[in-house]
C-alpha positions in Angstrom: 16.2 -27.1 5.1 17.5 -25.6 1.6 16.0 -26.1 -1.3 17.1 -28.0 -3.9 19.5 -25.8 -6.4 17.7 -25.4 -9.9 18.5 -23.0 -12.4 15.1 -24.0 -13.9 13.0 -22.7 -11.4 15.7 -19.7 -10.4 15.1 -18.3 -13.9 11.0 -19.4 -13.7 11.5 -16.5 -11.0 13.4 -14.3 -12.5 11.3 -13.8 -15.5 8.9 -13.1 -13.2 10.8 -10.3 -11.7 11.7 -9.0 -15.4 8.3 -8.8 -16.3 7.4 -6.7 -13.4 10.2 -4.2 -12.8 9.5 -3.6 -16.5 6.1 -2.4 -15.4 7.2 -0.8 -12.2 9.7 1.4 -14.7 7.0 2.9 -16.9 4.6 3.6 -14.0 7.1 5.0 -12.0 8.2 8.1 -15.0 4.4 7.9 -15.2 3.2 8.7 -11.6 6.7 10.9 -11.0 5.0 13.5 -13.8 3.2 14.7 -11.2 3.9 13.1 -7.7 7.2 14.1 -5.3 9.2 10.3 -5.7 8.7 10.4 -1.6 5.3 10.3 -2.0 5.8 7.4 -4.7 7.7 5.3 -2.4 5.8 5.7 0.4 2.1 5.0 -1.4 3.9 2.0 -3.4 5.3 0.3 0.5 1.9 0.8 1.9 -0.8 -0.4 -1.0 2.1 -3.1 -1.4 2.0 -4.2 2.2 -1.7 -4.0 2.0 -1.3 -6.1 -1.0 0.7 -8.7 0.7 -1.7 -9.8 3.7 -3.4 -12.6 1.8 -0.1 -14.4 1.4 0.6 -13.8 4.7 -2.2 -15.6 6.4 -2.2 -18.4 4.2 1.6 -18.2 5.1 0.8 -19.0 8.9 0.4 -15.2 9.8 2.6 -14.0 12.1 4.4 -17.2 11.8 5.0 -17.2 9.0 6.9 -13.5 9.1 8.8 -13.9 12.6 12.6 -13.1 12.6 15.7 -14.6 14.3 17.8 -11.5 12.1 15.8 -8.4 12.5 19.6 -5.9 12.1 20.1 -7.8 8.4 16.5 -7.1 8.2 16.4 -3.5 8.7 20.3 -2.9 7.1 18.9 -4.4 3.8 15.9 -2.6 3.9 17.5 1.1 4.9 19.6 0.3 1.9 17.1 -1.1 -0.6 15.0 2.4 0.0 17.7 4.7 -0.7 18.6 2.3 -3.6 15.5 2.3 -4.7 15.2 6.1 -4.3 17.5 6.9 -6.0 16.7 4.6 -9.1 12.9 6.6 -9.1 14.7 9.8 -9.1 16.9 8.6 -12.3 14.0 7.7 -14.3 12.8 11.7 -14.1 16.6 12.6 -15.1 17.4 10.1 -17.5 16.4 7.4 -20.6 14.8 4.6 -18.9 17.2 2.4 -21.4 20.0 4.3 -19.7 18.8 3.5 -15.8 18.4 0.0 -16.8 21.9 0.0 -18.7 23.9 1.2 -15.9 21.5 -0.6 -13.1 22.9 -3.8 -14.8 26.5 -3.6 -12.9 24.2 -4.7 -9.8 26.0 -7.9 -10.9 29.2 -6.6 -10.2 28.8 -5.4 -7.0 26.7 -8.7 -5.8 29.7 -11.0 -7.4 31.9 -8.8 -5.7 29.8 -8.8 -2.2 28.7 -12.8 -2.6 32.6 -14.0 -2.9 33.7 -11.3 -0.1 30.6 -11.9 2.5 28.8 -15.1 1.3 31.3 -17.7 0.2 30.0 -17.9 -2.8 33.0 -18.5 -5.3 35.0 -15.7 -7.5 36.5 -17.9 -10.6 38.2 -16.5 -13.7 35.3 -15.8 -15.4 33.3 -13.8 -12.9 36.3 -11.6 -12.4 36.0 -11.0 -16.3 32.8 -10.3 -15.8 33.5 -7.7 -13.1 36.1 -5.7 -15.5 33.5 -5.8 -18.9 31.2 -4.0 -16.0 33.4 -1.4 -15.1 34.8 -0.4 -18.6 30.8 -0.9 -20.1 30.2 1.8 -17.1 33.1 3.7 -18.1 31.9 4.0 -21.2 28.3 4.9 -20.5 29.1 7.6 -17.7 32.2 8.9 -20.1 33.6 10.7 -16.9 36.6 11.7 -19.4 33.9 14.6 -21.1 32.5 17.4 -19.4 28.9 16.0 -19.5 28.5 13.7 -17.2 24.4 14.1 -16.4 23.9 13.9 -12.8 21.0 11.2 -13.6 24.2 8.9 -14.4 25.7 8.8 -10.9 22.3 8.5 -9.5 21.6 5.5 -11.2 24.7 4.0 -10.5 24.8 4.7 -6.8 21.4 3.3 -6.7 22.7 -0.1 -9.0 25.5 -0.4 -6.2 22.8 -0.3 -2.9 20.4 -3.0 -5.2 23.9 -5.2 -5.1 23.8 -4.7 -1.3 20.5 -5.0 -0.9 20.3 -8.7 -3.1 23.4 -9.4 -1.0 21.9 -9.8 1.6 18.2 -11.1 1.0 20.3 -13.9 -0.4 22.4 -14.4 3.4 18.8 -14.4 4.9 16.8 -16.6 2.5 19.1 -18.6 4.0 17.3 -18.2 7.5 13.9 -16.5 6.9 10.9 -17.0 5.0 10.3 -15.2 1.5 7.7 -13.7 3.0 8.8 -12.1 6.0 11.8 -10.7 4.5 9.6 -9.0 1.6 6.8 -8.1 4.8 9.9 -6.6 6.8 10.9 -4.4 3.9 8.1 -3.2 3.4 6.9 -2.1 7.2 10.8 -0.7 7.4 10.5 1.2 4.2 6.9 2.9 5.0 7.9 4.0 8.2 11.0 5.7 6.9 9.4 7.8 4.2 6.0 8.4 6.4 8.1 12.0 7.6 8.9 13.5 4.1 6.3 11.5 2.3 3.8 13.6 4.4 5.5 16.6 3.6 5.2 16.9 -0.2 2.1 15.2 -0.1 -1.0 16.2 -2.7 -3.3 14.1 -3.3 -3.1 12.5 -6.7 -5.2 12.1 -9.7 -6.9 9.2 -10.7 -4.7 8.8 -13.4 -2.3 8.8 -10.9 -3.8 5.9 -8.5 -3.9 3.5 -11.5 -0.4 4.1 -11.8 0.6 4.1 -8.1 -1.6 0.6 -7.4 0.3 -1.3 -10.7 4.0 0.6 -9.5 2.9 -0.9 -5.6 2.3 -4.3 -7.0 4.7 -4.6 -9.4 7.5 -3.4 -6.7 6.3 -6.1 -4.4 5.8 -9.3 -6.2 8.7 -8.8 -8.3 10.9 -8.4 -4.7 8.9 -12.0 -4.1 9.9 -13.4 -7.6 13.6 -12.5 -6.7 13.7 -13.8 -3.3 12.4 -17.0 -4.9 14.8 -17.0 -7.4 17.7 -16.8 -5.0 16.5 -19.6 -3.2 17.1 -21.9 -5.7 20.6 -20.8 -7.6 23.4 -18.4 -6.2 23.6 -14.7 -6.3 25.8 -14.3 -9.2 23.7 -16.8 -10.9 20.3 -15.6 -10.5 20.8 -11.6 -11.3 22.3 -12.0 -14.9 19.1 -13.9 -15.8 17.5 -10.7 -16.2 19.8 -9.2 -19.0 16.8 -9.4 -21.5 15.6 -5.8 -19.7 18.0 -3.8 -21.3 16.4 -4.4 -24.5 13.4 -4.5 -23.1 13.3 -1.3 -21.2 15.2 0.8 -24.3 12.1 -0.5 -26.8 9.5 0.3 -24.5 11.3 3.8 -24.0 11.7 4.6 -27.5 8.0 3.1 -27.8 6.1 5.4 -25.1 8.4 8.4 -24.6 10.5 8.7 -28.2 13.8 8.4 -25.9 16.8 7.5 -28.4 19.9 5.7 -26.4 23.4 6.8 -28.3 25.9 4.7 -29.5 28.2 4.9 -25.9 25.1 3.7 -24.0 24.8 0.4 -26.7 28.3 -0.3 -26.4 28.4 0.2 -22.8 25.6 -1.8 -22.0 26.5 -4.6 -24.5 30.1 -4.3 -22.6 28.2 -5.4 -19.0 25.9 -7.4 -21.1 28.3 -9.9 -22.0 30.5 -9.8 -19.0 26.9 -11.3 -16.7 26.6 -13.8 -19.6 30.4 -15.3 -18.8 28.7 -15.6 -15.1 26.0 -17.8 -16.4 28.7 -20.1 -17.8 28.6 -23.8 -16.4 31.8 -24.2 -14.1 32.8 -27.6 -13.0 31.2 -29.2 -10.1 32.9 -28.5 -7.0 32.1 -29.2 -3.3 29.6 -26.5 -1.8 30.6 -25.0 1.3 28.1 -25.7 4.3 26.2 -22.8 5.4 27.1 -21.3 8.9 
Protein backbone atom coordinates (compact mmCIF):
# COMPACT_ATOMS: atom_id res chain seq x y z
CA UNK A 1 0.00 0.00 0.00
CA UNK A 2 1.47 3.66 -0.64
CA UNK A 3 2.27 5.71 1.86
CA UNK A 4 0.62 8.58 2.70
CA UNK A 5 2.10 11.81 0.63
CA UNK A 6 3.87 14.31 3.17
CA UNK A 7 6.19 16.86 2.21
CA UNK A 8 7.02 16.93 5.97
CA UNK A 9 8.56 13.74 6.24
CA UNK A 10 9.85 13.87 2.31
CA UNK A 11 12.04 16.80 3.28
CA UNK A 12 12.78 14.98 7.05
CA UNK A 13 14.53 12.65 4.40
CA UNK A 14 16.07 14.72 2.36
CA UNK A 15 17.97 16.69 4.89
CA UNK A 16 19.17 13.55 5.71
CA UNK A 17 20.49 12.90 2.37
CA UNK A 18 21.97 16.59 2.28
CA UNK A 19 23.82 16.07 5.22
CA UNK A 20 25.44 13.07 4.01
CA UNK A 21 26.35 13.52 0.35
CA UNK A 22 27.91 16.69 1.97
CA UNK A 23 30.21 14.27 3.81
CA UNK A 24 30.53 11.69 1.05
CA UNK A 25 31.91 14.93 -1.15
CA UNK A 26 34.84 15.92 1.09
CA UNK A 27 35.80 12.25 1.70
CA UNK A 28 35.67 11.46 -1.68
CA UNK A 29 38.49 14.50 -2.97
CA UNK A 30 40.04 13.18 0.30
CA UNK A 31 40.53 9.38 -0.32
CA UNK A 32 40.82 10.19 -4.45
CA UNK A 33 44.40 12.08 -3.30
CA UNK A 34 45.74 8.88 -3.23
CA UNK A 35 43.34 5.97 -4.28
CA UNK A 36 42.36 5.12 -8.24
CA UNK A 37 38.17 6.32 -7.99
CA UNK A 38 37.69 2.38 -8.99
CA UNK A 39 39.08 1.35 -6.07
CA UNK A 40 36.89 4.16 -4.20
CA UNK A 41 33.70 2.78 -5.55
CA UNK A 42 34.37 -0.54 -5.15
CA UNK A 43 35.57 -0.34 -1.23
CA UNK A 44 32.61 2.26 -0.65
CA UNK A 45 29.76 -0.68 -2.32
CA UNK A 46 31.30 -3.36 -0.21
CA UNK A 47 32.01 -1.71 3.54
CA UNK A 48 28.47 -0.17 2.50
CA UNK A 49 26.81 -3.46 1.92
CA UNK A 50 28.55 -4.76 4.93
CA UNK A 51 27.15 -1.84 6.56
CA UNK A 52 23.62 -2.48 5.60
CA UNK A 53 23.12 -6.24 7.05
CA UNK A 54 21.69 -5.04 10.34
CA UNK A 55 18.80 -3.39 8.67
CA UNK A 56 18.36 -6.11 6.66
CA UNK A 57 17.69 -8.77 9.22
CA UNK A 58 15.62 -6.73 11.27
CA UNK A 59 13.94 -6.00 7.75
CA UNK A 60 12.86 -9.76 7.48
CA UNK A 61 16.16 -10.82 5.71
CA UNK A 62 15.90 -12.15 2.57
CA UNK A 63 12.36 -11.09 2.70
CA UNK A 64 12.64 -8.28 3.14
CA UNK A 65 15.13 -7.65 -0.12
CA UNK A 66 13.27 -10.08 -2.71
CA UNK A 67 12.36 -8.63 -6.14
CA UNK A 68 9.45 -8.96 -8.60
CA UNK A 69 11.70 -6.08 -11.00
CA UNK A 70 15.15 -7.38 -10.95
CA UNK A 71 15.95 -5.51 -15.06
CA UNK A 72 14.80 -1.95 -13.30
CA UNK A 73 16.99 -3.15 -10.63
CA UNK A 74 20.10 -3.70 -12.40
CA UNK A 75 19.29 -0.69 -15.28
CA UNK A 76 19.26 1.81 -12.33
CA UNK A 77 22.01 0.49 -10.77
CA UNK A 78 24.48 0.07 -14.11
CA UNK A 79 23.41 3.67 -14.46
CA UNK A 80 23.79 5.04 -10.90
CA UNK A 81 27.68 3.61 -10.99
CA UNK A 82 28.69 5.20 -14.06
CA UNK A 83 26.74 8.35 -12.65
CA UNK A 84 28.30 8.08 -9.75
CA UNK A 85 31.67 7.51 -11.38
CA UNK A 86 31.72 9.98 -13.11
CA UNK A 87 30.73 12.51 -10.32
CA UNK A 88 34.10 11.03 -8.08
CA UNK A 89 36.08 11.63 -11.11
CA UNK A 90 34.76 15.50 -11.21
CA UNK A 91 35.59 16.17 -7.76
CA UNK A 92 39.65 15.48 -8.70
CA UNK A 93 39.01 17.87 -11.89
CA UNK A 94 36.96 20.44 -10.56
CA UNK A 95 35.65 22.89 -7.41
CA UNK A 96 33.48 20.76 -5.35
CA UNK A 97 31.02 24.11 -5.40
CA UNK A 98 31.19 23.61 -9.19
CA UNK A 99 30.20 19.53 -9.26
CA UNK A 100 27.50 20.42 -6.93
CA UNK A 101 26.36 23.53 -9.06
CA UNK A 102 26.08 21.71 -12.26
CA UNK A 103 24.89 18.27 -10.46
CA UNK A 104 21.79 20.42 -9.49
CA UNK A 105 20.13 20.10 -13.16
CA UNK A 106 19.42 16.38 -11.88
CA UNK A 107 16.07 18.16 -11.40
CA UNK A 108 15.75 18.72 -14.95
CA UNK A 109 16.37 15.62 -16.23
CA UNK A 110 14.05 13.78 -13.41
CA UNK A 111 11.11 16.47 -14.29
CA UNK A 112 11.73 15.72 -17.68
CA UNK A 113 11.91 11.74 -17.12
CA UNK A 114 8.94 11.68 -14.27
CA UNK A 115 6.31 13.55 -16.75
CA UNK A 116 7.66 11.39 -19.84
CA UNK A 117 7.94 7.76 -17.96
CA UNK A 118 6.07 8.24 -14.56
CA UNK A 119 2.92 10.31 -15.02
CA UNK A 120 3.92 12.56 -12.87
CA UNK A 121 2.61 16.02 -14.15
CA UNK A 122 4.73 18.74 -16.31
CA UNK A 123 2.75 22.22 -15.46
CA UNK A 124 3.87 25.78 -16.44
CA UNK A 125 6.14 26.13 -13.80
CA UNK A 126 8.17 22.99 -13.98
CA UNK A 127 8.80 23.64 -17.60
CA UNK A 128 10.21 27.15 -16.36
CA UNK A 129 12.09 25.43 -14.17
CA UNK A 130 13.60 23.19 -16.94
CA UNK A 131 14.70 26.35 -19.17
CA UNK A 132 16.44 28.38 -15.79
CA UNK A 133 18.38 24.84 -15.72
CA UNK A 134 19.60 24.84 -19.06
CA UNK A 135 20.59 28.54 -19.46
CA UNK A 136 22.08 28.35 -15.45
CA UNK A 137 24.13 25.30 -17.28
CA UNK A 138 24.85 27.32 -20.19
CA UNK A 139 26.24 29.74 -18.26
CA UNK A 140 28.36 27.61 -16.01
CA UNK A 141 29.87 25.35 -18.84
CA UNK A 142 30.19 28.66 -21.15
CA UNK A 143 30.50 26.28 -24.27
CA UNK A 144 30.68 29.75 -26.27
CA UNK A 145 34.77 30.18 -24.89
CA UNK A 146 37.51 28.07 -25.62
CA UNK A 147 37.75 26.75 -22.00
CA UNK A 148 35.40 24.47 -21.43
CA UNK A 149 37.34 22.07 -18.50
CA UNK A 150 36.62 18.62 -19.21
CA UNK A 151 35.67 18.24 -15.31
CA UNK A 152 32.45 20.31 -16.58
CA UNK A 153 30.98 17.74 -18.96
CA UNK A 154 31.85 15.10 -16.57
CA UNK A 155 29.86 16.39 -13.98
CA UNK A 156 27.04 17.00 -16.05
CA UNK A 157 26.90 13.66 -17.72
CA UNK A 158 27.08 12.19 -14.32
CA UNK A 159 23.98 14.99 -13.06
CA UNK A 160 22.06 13.51 -16.11
CA UNK A 161 22.54 9.38 -15.07
CA UNK A 162 21.64 10.60 -11.11
CA UNK A 163 18.19 11.97 -13.02
CA UNK A 164 17.89 8.36 -14.41
CA UNK A 165 18.90 6.72 -11.75
CA UNK A 166 16.21 8.75 -9.13
CA UNK A 167 13.83 8.07 -12.01
CA UNK A 168 13.64 5.09 -11.49
CA UNK A 169 14.12 4.18 -7.74
CA UNK A 170 11.01 6.43 -7.61
CA UNK A 171 8.99 3.77 -10.38
CA UNK A 172 10.16 0.95 -8.02
CA UNK A 173 9.56 2.40 -4.54
CA UNK A 174 6.50 1.97 -6.01
CA UNK A 175 6.88 -1.98 -5.86
CA UNK A 176 10.01 -2.77 -3.72
CA UNK A 177 11.17 -2.29 -0.32
CA UNK A 178 13.73 0.70 0.44
CA UNK A 179 15.87 -1.75 1.41
CA UNK A 180 16.16 -4.07 -1.28
CA UNK A 181 16.47 -1.55 -3.86
CA UNK A 182 19.49 0.16 -1.88
CA UNK A 183 20.74 -3.90 -1.11
CA UNK A 184 20.44 -4.50 -4.94
CA UNK A 185 22.56 -1.52 -5.84
CA UNK A 186 24.90 -2.19 -3.91
CA UNK A 187 25.60 -6.16 -4.82
CA UNK A 188 25.15 -4.82 -8.62
CA UNK A 189 27.58 -2.05 -8.19
CA UNK A 190 30.43 -4.27 -6.30
CA UNK A 191 30.34 -6.83 -8.73
CA UNK A 192 30.85 -4.38 -11.60
CA UNK A 193 33.88 -2.58 -10.39
CA UNK A 194 35.43 -5.96 -8.68
CA UNK A 195 37.52 -6.30 -12.49
CA UNK A 196 39.16 -2.83 -12.60
CA UNK A 197 38.88 -2.17 -8.94
CA UNK A 198 41.32 -5.13 -8.55
CA UNK A 199 43.44 -3.78 -11.12
CA UNK A 200 44.56 -0.42 -9.69
CA UNK A 201 44.41 -1.69 -6.34
CA UNK A 202 47.13 -0.56 -3.41
CA UNK A 203 46.35 -0.85 -0.38
CA UNK A 204 45.45 2.31 1.36
CA UNK A 205 46.64 4.26 4.34
CA UNK A 206 44.96 4.54 7.33
CA UNK A 207 44.26 7.96 6.69
CA UNK A 208 42.68 6.59 3.86
CA UNK A 209 40.34 3.85 5.58
CA UNK A 210 38.82 6.61 7.90
CA UNK A 211 37.98 8.28 4.80
CA UNK A 212 36.81 5.29 2.73
CA UNK A 213 34.48 3.79 5.92
CA UNK A 214 32.72 7.59 6.38
CA UNK A 215 32.55 7.93 2.12
CA UNK A 216 30.86 4.01 2.31
CA UNK A 217 28.45 5.06 4.84
CA UNK A 218 27.58 8.24 3.85
CA UNK A 219 26.99 6.82 0.07
CA UNK A 220 24.66 4.32 1.54
CA UNK A 221 22.38 5.90 4.08
CA UNK A 222 22.02 8.93 2.15
CA UNK A 223 20.68 6.52 -1.03
CA UNK A 224 18.30 5.15 2.07
CA UNK A 225 17.27 8.80 3.10
CA UNK A 226 16.41 9.42 -0.64
CA UNK A 227 14.44 6.42 -1.29
CA UNK A 228 12.54 7.38 1.81
CA UNK A 229 12.00 10.70 0.73
CA UNK A 230 10.50 9.58 -2.54
CA UNK A 231 8.21 7.58 -0.86
CA UNK A 232 6.36 10.11 0.49
CA UNK A 233 6.22 13.23 -2.23
CA UNK A 234 6.91 12.99 -6.08
CA UNK A 235 10.13 13.10 -7.88
CA UNK A 236 10.14 16.63 -8.92
CA UNK A 237 9.13 17.41 -5.41
CA UNK A 238 11.56 15.66 -3.36
CA UNK A 239 15.05 16.50 -5.36
CA UNK A 240 14.80 20.40 -5.13
CA UNK A 241 14.65 20.01 -1.43
CA UNK A 242 18.26 19.67 -1.46
CA UNK A 243 19.12 23.21 -3.03
CA UNK A 244 20.72 24.30 0.38
CA UNK A 245 24.02 22.06 -0.95
CA UNK A 246 25.20 24.45 -3.29
CA UNK A 247 25.97 26.74 -0.59
CA UNK A 248 26.86 24.27 1.42
CA UNK A 249 29.30 22.41 -0.63
CA UNK A 250 31.06 25.95 -2.09
CA UNK A 251 31.70 27.08 1.91
CA UNK A 252 32.97 23.95 2.84
CA UNK A 253 35.23 24.12 -0.34
CA UNK A 254 36.54 27.47 0.10
CA UNK A 255 36.80 26.32 3.95
CA UNK A 256 39.10 23.05 3.49
CA UNK A 257 40.66 23.41 -0.02
CA UNK A 258 40.74 27.52 -0.64
CA UNK A 259 38.61 26.70 -3.90
CA UNK A 260 37.07 30.21 -5.12
CA UNK A 261 33.77 29.68 -7.50
CA UNK A 262 33.68 32.78 -10.25
CA UNK A 263 31.00 34.96 -10.83
CA UNK A 264 29.50 32.50 -14.03
CA UNK A 265 29.37 29.55 -11.66
CA UNK A 266 27.13 32.05 -8.90
CA UNK A 267 24.94 33.16 -11.54
CA UNK A 268 24.64 29.92 -13.12
CA UNK A 269 23.86 28.03 -10.13
CA UNK A 270 21.48 30.81 -8.74
CA UNK A 271 19.87 30.47 -12.46
CA UNK A 272 18.99 26.39 -11.67
CA UNK A 273 18.59 27.42 -8.06
CA UNK A 274 15.61 29.31 -8.59
CA UNK A 275 14.16 27.37 -11.49
CA UNK A 276 13.90 23.94 -8.63
CA UNK A 277 12.35 26.54 -6.25
CA UNK A 278 9.31 27.26 -8.88
CA UNK A 279 8.99 23.21 -8.62
CA UNK A 280 8.43 23.34 -4.96
CA UNK A 281 5.56 25.76 -5.61
CA UNK A 282 1.99 24.53 -4.33
CA UNK A 283 -0.15 23.75 -7.56
CA UNK A 284 -3.78 23.21 -7.13
CA UNK A 285 -5.14 19.89 -6.06
CA UNK A 286 -5.84 17.71 -8.82
CA UNK A 287 -6.82 14.05 -9.11
CA UNK A 288 -3.75 11.66 -8.87
CA UNK A 289 -3.44 9.18 -11.45
CA UNK A 290 -3.61 5.37 -10.13
CA UNK A 291 -0.45 3.62 -10.31
CA UNK A 292 -0.24 0.76 -12.93
Amino acid sequence: MPRPQSKLMAAAWMAGWLSLMLIVAIGGRETLRELNVFQVMELRSVIGLVMLLPLVYRAGGMSAIATTRPLPNLVRSVVHYGAQLGWFFALTLIPIGQVVSIEFTMPIWIAIFAATFLGEHLNASRIAAVVLGLIGVVVIVRPATSSIDPGQLIALAAAFGFGISVTLMKSLTRTETTIGIIVWMLVIQSVLGFAPALYFWQWPSNYAWVWIVVVAFGGTFSHYCMARALTYADATVVVPMDFLRVPLSAAAGWLLYGERLDAYTVLGAALILAGNLLNLRKLPASPRPQDA
